[in-house]
N, C-alpha and C positions, 0 to 999 in steps of 0.2 A: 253606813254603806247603803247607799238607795237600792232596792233591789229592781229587775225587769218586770216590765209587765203595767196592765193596769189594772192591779189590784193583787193585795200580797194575803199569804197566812205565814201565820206565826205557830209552830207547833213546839212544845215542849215535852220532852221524854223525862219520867223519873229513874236517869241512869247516869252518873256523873262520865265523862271520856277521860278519867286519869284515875289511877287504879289507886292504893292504902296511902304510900308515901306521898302522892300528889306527883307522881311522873304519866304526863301524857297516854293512853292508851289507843286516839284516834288521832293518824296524820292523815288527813288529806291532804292530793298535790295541791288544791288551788281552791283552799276556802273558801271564794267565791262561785267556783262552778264545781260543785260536789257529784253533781248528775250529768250528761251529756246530754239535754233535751231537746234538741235537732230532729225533728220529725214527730216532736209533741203536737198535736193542734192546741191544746189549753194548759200546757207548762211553759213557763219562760225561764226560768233559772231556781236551784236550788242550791242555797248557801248558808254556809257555819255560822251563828252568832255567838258561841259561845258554852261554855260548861263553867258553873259556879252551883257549890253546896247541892252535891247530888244530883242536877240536873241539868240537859243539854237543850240548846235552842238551836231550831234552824228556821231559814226565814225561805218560800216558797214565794215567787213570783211566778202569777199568773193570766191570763189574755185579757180577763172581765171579772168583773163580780160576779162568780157562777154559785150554784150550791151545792154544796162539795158535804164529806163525810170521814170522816178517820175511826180506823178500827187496829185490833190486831189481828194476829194469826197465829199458827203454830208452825217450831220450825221455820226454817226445813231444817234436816240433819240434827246438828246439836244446839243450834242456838233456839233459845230459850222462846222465843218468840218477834216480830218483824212489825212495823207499824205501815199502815193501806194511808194512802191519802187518795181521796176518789173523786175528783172532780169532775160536775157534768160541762159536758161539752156545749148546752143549751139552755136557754131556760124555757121549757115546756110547759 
């Protein structure tokens, strides 16, 4: 599935999307647009590639080849923690 954009990331979470027995835990309505990014200046689409052996893949379509950063965070509320993708808008 080609993603948007001219130029993609690939991030990988170690957290499987299907719980003990192997039944699904994450539905999105539309595996290909997970995010709404209409009014991004430097996201193009973000989309599902997949969950195998504890880990999930999404695939990030972006404007350019920018230099971008991934972190996490705490929270909010109960969840355990949230992952940052921070792309610059420029190359400076």
């Amino acid at each position: 599935m080609p993603l948007r954009g001219g130029a993609y990331l690939q991030f990988i979470v170690q957290a499987p999307a299907y719980d003990r027995h192997g039944n699904q835990t994450y539905r999105p309505a539309n595996y290909r647009e997970l995010v709404n990014v209409n009014g991004y200046q430097t996201f193009r689409q973000v989309a599902w590639a997949g969950s195998f052996e504890g880990q999930t893949t999404f695939g990030v379509g972006v404007r350019a080849r920018l230099p971008f950063r991934v972190f996490t965070l705490d929270g909010p509320g109960d969840y355990h923690s949230r992952v940052v993708i921070d792309v610059a808008h420029y190359w400076h």
